[in-house]
C-alpha positions as CSV (number, residue, x, y, z in Angstrom):
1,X,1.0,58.3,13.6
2,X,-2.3,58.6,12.1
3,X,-4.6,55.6,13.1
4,X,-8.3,54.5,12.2
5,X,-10.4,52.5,14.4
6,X,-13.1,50.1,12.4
7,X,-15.4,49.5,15.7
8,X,-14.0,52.3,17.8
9,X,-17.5,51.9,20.2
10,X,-16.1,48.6,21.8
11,X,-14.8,48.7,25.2
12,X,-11.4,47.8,24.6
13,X,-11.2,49.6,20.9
14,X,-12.4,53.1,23.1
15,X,-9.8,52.6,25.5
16,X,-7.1,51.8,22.8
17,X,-7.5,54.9,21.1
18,X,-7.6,56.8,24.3
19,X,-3.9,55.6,25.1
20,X,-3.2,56.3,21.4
21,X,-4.1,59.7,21.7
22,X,-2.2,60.4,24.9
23,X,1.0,59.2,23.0
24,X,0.7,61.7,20.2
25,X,-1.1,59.8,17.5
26,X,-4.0,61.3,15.5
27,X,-6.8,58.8,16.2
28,X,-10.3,58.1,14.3
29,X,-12.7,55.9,14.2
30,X,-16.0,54.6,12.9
31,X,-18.7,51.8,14.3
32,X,-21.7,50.5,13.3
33,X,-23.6,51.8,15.9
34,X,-22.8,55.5,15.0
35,X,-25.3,57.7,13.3
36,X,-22.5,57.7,10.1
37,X,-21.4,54.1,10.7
38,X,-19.1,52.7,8.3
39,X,-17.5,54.7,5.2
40,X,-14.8,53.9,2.5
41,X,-14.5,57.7,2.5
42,X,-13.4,57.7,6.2
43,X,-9.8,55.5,5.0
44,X,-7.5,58.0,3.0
45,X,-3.8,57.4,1.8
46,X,-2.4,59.4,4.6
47,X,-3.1,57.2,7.3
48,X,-0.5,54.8,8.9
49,X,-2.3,52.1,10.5
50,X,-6.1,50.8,10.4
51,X,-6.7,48.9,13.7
52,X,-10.2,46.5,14.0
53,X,-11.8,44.4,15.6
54,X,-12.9,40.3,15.0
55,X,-16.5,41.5,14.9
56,X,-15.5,43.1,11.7
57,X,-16.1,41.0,8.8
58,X,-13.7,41.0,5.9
59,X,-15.6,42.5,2.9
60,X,-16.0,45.4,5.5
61,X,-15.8,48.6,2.9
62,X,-13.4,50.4,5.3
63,X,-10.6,47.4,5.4
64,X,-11.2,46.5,1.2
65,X,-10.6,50.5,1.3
66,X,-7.5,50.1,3.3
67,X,-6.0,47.0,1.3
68,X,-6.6,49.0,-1.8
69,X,-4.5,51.6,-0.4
70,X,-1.6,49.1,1.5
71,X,-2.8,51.0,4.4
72,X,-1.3,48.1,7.7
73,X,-3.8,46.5,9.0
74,X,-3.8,45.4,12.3
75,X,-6.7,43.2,14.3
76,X,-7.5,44.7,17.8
77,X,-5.6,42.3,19.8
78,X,-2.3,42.1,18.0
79,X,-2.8,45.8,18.8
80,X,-2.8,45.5,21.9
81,X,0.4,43.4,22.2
82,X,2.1,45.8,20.0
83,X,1.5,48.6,22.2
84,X,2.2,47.0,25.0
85,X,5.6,45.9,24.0
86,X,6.0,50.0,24.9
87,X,5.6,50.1,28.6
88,X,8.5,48.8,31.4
89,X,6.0,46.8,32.7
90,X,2.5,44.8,31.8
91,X,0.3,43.6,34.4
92,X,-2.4,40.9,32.5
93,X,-5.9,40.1,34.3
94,X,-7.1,37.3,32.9
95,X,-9.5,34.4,33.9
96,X,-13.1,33.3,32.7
97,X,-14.6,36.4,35.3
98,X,-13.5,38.7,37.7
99,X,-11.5,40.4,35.3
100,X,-12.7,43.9,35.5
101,X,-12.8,44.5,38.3
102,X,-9.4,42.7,39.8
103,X,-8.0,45.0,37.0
104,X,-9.8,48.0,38.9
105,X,-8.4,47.2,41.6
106,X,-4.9,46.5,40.7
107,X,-4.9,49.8,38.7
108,X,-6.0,51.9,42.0
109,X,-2.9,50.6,44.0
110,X,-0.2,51.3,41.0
111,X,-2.1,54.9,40.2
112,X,0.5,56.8,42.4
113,X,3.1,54.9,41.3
114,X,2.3,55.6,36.6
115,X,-0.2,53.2,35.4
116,X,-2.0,52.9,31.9
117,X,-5.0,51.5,32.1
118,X,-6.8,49.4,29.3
119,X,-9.9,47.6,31.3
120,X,-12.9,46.8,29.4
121,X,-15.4,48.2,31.7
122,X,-16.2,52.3,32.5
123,X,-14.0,53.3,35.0
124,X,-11.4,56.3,35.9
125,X,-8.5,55.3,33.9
126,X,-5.8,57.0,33.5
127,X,-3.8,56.9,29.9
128,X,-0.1,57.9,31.0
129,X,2.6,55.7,33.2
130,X,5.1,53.3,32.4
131,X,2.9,50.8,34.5
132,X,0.8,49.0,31.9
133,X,-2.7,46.8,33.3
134,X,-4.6,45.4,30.8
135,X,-7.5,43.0,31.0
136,X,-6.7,39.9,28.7
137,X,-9.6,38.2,27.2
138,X,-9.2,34.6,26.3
139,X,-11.5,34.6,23.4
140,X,-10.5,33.0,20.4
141,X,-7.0,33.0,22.4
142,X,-6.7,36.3,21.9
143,X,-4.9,36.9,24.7
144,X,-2.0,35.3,23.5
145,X,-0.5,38.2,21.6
146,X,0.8,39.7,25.1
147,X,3.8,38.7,26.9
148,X,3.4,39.9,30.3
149,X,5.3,40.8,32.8
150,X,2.6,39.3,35.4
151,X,0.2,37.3,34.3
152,X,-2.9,36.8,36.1
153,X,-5.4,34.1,36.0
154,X,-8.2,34.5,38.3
155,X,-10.5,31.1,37.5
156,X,-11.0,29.1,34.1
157,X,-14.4,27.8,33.9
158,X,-15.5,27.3,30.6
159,X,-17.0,29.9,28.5
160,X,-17.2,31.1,25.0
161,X,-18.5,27.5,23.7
162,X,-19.0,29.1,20.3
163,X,-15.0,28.8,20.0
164,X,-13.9,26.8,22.5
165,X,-15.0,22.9,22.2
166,X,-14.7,22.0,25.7
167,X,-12.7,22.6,28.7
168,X,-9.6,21.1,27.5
169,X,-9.8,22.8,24.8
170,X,-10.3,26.0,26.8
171,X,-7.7,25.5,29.7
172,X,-5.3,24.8,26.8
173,X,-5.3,28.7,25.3
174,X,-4.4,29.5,29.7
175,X,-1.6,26.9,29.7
176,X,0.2,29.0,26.4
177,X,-1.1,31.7,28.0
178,X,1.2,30.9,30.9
179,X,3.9,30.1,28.7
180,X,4.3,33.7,27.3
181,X,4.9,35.3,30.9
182,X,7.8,36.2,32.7
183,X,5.8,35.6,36.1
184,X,2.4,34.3,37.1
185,X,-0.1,33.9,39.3
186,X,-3.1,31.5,39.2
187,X,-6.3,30.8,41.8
188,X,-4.6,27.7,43.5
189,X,-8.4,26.9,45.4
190,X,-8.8,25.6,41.4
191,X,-6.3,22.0,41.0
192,X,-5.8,23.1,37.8
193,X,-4.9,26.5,38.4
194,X,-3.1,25.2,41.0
195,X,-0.8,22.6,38.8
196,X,0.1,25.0,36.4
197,X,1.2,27.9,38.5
198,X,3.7,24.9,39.7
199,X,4.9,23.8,36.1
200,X,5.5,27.2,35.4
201,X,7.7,28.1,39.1
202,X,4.7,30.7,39.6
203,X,2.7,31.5,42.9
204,X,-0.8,30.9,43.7
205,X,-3.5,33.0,45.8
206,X,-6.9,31.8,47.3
207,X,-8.5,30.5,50.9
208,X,-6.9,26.9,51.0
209,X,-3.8,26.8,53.0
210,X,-1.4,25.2,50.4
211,X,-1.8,28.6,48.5
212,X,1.3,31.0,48.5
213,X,-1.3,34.4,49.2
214,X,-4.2,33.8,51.4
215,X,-7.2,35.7,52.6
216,X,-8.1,34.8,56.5
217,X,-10.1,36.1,58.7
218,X,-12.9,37.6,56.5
219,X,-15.5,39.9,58.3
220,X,-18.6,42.1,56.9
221,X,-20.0,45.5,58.1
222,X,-22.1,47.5,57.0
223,X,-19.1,49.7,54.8
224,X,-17.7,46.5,53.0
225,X,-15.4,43.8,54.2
226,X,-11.8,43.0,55.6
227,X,-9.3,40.3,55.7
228,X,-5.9,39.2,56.8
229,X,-3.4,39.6,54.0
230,X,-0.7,36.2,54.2
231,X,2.1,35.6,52.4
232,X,3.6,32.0,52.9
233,X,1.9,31.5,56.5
234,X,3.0,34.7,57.6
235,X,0.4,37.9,58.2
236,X,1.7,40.2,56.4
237,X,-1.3,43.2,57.1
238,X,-5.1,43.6,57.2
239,X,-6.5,44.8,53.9
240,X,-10.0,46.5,53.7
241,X,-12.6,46.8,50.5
242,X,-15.5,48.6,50.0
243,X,-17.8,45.7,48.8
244,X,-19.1,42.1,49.6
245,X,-18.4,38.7,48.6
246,X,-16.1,36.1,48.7
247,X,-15.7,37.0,45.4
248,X,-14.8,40.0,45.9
249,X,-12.3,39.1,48.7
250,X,-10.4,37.0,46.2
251,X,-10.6,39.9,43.2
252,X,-8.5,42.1,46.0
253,X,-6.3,39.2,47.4
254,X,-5.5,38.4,43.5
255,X,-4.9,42.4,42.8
256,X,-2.7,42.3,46.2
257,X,-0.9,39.5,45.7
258,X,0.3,41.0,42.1
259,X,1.7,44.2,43.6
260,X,3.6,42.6,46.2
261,X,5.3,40.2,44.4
262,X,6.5,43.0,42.5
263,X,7.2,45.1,45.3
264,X,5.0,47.6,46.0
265,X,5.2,48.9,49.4
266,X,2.0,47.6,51.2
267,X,1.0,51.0,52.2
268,X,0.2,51.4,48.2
269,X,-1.6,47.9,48.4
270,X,-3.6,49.1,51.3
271,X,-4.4,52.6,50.1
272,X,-5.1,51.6,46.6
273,X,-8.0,48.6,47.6
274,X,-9.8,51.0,50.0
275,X,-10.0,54.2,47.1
276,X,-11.4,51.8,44.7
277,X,-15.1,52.0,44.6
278,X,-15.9,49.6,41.9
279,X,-16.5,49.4,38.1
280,X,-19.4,50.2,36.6
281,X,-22.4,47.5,36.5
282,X,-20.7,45.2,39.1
283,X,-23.7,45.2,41.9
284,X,-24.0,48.5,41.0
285,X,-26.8,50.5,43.2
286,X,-29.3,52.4,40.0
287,X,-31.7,53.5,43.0
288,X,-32.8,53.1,46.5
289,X,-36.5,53.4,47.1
290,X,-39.8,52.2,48.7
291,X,-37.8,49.5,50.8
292,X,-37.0,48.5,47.2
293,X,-32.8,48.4,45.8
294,X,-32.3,48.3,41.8
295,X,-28.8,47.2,41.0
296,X,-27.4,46.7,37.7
297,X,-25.1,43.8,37.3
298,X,-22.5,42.5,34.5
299,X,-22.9,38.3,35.6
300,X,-23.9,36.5,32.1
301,X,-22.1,33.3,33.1
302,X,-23.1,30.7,35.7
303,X,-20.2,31.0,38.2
304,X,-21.1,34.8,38.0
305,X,-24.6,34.6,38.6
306,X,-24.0,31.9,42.0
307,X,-21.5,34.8,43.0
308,X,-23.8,37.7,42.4
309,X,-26.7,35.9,44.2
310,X,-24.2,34.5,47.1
311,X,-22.8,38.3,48.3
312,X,-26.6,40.0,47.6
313,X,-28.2,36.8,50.6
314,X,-25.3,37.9,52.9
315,X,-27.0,41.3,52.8
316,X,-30.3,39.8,54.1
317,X,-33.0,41.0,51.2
318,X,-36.0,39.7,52.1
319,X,-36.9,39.3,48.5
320,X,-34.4,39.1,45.5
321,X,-35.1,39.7,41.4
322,X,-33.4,39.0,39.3
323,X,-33.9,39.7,35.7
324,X,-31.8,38.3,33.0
325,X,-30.4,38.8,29.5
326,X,-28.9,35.6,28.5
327,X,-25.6,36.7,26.1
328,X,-25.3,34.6,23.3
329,X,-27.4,31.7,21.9
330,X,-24.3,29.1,22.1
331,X,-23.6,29.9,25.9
332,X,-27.4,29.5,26.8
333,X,-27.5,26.2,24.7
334,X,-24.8,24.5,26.4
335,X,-24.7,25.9,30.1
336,X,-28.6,26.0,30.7
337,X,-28.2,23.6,33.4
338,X,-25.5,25.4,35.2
339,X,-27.7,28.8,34.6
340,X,-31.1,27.4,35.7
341,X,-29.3,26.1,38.9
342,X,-28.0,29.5,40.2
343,X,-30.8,31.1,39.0
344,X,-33.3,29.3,42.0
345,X,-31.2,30.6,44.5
346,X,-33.3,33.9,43.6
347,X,-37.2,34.2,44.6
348,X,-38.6,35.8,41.8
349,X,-36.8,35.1,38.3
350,X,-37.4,37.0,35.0
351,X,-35.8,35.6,32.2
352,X,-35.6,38.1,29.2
353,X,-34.8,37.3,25.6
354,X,-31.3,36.4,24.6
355,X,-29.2,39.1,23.6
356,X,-27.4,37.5,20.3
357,X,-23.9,39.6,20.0
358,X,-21.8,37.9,17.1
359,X,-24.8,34.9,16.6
360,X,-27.6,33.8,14.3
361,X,-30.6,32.6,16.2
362,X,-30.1,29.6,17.5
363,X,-33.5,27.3,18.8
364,X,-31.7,25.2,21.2
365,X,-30.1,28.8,22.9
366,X,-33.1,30.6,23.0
367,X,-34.1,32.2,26.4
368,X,-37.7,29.8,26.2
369,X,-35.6,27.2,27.0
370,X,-33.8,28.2,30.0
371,X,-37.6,29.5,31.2
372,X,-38.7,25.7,30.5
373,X,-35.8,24.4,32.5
374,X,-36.1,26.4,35.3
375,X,-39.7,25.1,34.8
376,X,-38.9,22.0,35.1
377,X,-36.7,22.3,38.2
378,X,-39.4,24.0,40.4
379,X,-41.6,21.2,39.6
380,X,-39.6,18.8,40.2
381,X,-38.4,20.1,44.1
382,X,-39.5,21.7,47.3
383,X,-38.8,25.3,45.9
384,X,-42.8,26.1,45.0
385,X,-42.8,29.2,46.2
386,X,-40.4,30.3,43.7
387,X,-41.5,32.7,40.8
388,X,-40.5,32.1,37.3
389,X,-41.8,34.4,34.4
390,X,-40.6,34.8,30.8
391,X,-40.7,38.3,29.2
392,X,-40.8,38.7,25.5
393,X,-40.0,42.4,25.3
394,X,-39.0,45.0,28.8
395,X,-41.8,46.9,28.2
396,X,-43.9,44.0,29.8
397,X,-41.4,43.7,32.8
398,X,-41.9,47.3,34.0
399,X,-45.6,46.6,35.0
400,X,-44.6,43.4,36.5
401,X,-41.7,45.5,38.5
402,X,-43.9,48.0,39.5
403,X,-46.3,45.2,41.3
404,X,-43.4,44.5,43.5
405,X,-42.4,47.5,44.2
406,X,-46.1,48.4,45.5
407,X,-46.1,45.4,47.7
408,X,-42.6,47.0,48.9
409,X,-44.3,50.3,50.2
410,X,-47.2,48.6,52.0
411,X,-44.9,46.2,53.8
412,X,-42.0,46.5,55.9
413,X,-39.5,44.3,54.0
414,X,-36.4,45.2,52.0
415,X,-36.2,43.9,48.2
416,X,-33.3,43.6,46.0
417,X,-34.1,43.5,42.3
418,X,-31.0,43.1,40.3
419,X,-30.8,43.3,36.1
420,X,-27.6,41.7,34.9
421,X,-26.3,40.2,31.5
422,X,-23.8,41.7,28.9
423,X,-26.4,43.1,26.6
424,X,-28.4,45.8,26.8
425,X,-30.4,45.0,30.0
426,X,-28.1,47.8,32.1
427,X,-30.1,50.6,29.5
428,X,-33.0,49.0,30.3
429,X,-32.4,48.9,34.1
430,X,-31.5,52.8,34.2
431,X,-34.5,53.6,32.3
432,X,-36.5,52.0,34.4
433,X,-35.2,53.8,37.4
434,X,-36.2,56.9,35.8
């Protein structure tokens, strides 16, 4: 088939015509971003299928093109399902975070078994196996064009408030999520979760003891962390992982608990969560220096943030930074209390402007109102010590950065400073590194 890609620079859009290619189809694509961006002269009447994505609006020149021609088109997640429908088996990650990585995971223990991989984050994926993971984003439901084999659904906490109107609203597009799988699996720590993985006849992992899958027995070195792998009060084995967190213990028990309820021999389980080293910008380490670690991180939602803060403390900083590109003005607007909370548990917070995505500028969203609730918070508590600074543009943080990382090589202390968001913070993170 010949296929054209309108957007072909978003993560799952890459990744789709990567597994298109492998198949035998003649792919293209075009994207804003590119030097050429968008064309009418890039759709011709030989093509079989124009694939896009939501971000695309409909007078878009390429899909007026297309219609003109009766050229299919298809929107990026209906896609997805469709190609899916191709594979014996589809593995869905899904869940308001965690999803990347789990999927990571998850993919590293089926690898020697045939696994195509569609995860949204950079990562060494391979494009051939009649295995099929695939990250499944709940926004704007989309998710609900697959019918998985597994579904997994790591937390729902809500998110995207510039779609969803509240958390009913949002569990809802989980619960018909649920109903569209053969099998799942939910985080049974979460009621909810819990509840539904029991309407359904699924299983649940997590750290309470009602859950089918626990984690016990969690330890830290200095290589990563290890736990006891149960299934229905019974130790099954002792998994290792190469990073921190109880986070990242449940992203592995949830990736575990997939494979062996579909019977993957544990050696594979084991194997498969001690080769993976981790996605790309989730606590990744930019540079080590002057008592002084930069990590670039992914968190853009409060329960991410309190995570990311939680497992960098267990590593005994004596100072933490964190710099921060709020993502999306609707997000900011109605989770600025959850955000400002998590945020304190840092010393030294930066907040940068918000990086829009699909939005208009929105007042009450703007990052000047986080900085004046964080504001607000110090004020009002015990945490004076605590250093809150707004930055209109990064060019203004480097100097600021560079104080700290002075005091660093005069002093015998270890400093983390972490950039995270889902903008474009992690380019501004490696360029100031270099």
């Amino acid at each position: 088939m010949l296929i054209h890609f309108v957007g072909c620079r978003g993560a799952s859009m890459s990744r789709l015509m990567a597994i298109c290619r492998s198949r035998g189809d003649t792919v293209t694509g075009s994207d804003s971003s590119l030097g050429f961006g968008h064309s009418r002269d890039n759709i011709h009447k030989n093509l079989n299928l124009v694939v896009y994505t939501n971000a695309v609006k409909e007078d878009n020149c390429e899909l007026v093109r297309a219609r003109e021609f009766n050229i299919p088109l298809v929107e990026r997640a209906e896609f997805l399902g469709q190609l899916s429908k191709n594979f014996a088996a589809v593995f869905a990650v899904s869940g308001t975070h965690g999803k990347t990585t789990t999927s990571g995971l998850l993919c590293e223990i089926l690898r020697p078994l045939g696994c195509t991989m569609h995860i949204g984050g950079e990562y060494n994926q391979d494009n051939s196996g009649n295995f099929f993971v695939t990250e499944a984003c709940e926004y704007k439901r989309s998710f609900l064009s697959l019918c998985p084999t597994t579904a997994l659904i790591l937390n729902a906490e809500l998110d995207h408030t510039d779609y969803f109107v509240s958390y009913n609203d949002y569990f809802s597009a989980f619960k018909e999520f649920a109903k569209k799988s053969k099998r799942i699996i939910t985080f049974g720590d979460d009621e909810n979760l819990f509840n539904l993985a029991k309407e359904f006849n699924g299983k649940t992992f997590g750290l309470n003891y009602k859950n089918d899958y626990q984690a016990k027995n969690i330890k830290s070195n200095k290589f990563g962390t290890e736990f006891d792998f149960y299934f229905l009060n019974e130790k099954i084995c002792r998994l290792k992982i190469n990073t921190f967190g109880t986070h990242n213990v449940l992203n592995a028990l949830a990736a575990a608990s997939v494979a062996y309820e579909n019977g993957v021999d544990i050696s594979l389980i084991k194997s498969g969560l001690l080769r993976c080293r981790g996605v790309k910008r989730r606590f990744e380490l930019l540079a080590k220096k002057f008592n002084t670690n930069i990590y670039s991180d992914y968190a853009h939602h409060p329960s991410e943030i309190a995570a990311l803060l939680k497992g960098v403390k267990e590593q005994r900083f004596s100072s933490v930074t964190i710099i921060f590109e709020p993502h999306t003005y609707t997000r900011t607007a109605s989770l600025k209390k959850e955000f400002a909370k998590e945020l304190l548990n840092a010393d030294n917070i930066f907040i940068m402007p918000v990086f829009a995505a699909r939005e208009v500028y929105n007042a009450n969203g703007d990052s000047k109102v986080l900085y004046k609730e964080l504001l607000e918070r110090v004020c009002n508590s015990e945490m004076k010590n605590t250093s809150i600074e707004f930055f209109p543009c990064f060019d203004s943080l480097y100097d600021k950065l560079d104080s700290i990382i002075e005091y660093n090589k005069k002093h015998i202390c270890t400093n983390a400073i972490i950039f995270t968001g889902a903008g474009t913070i992690d380019k501004y993170a490696r360029e100031f590194c270099e």
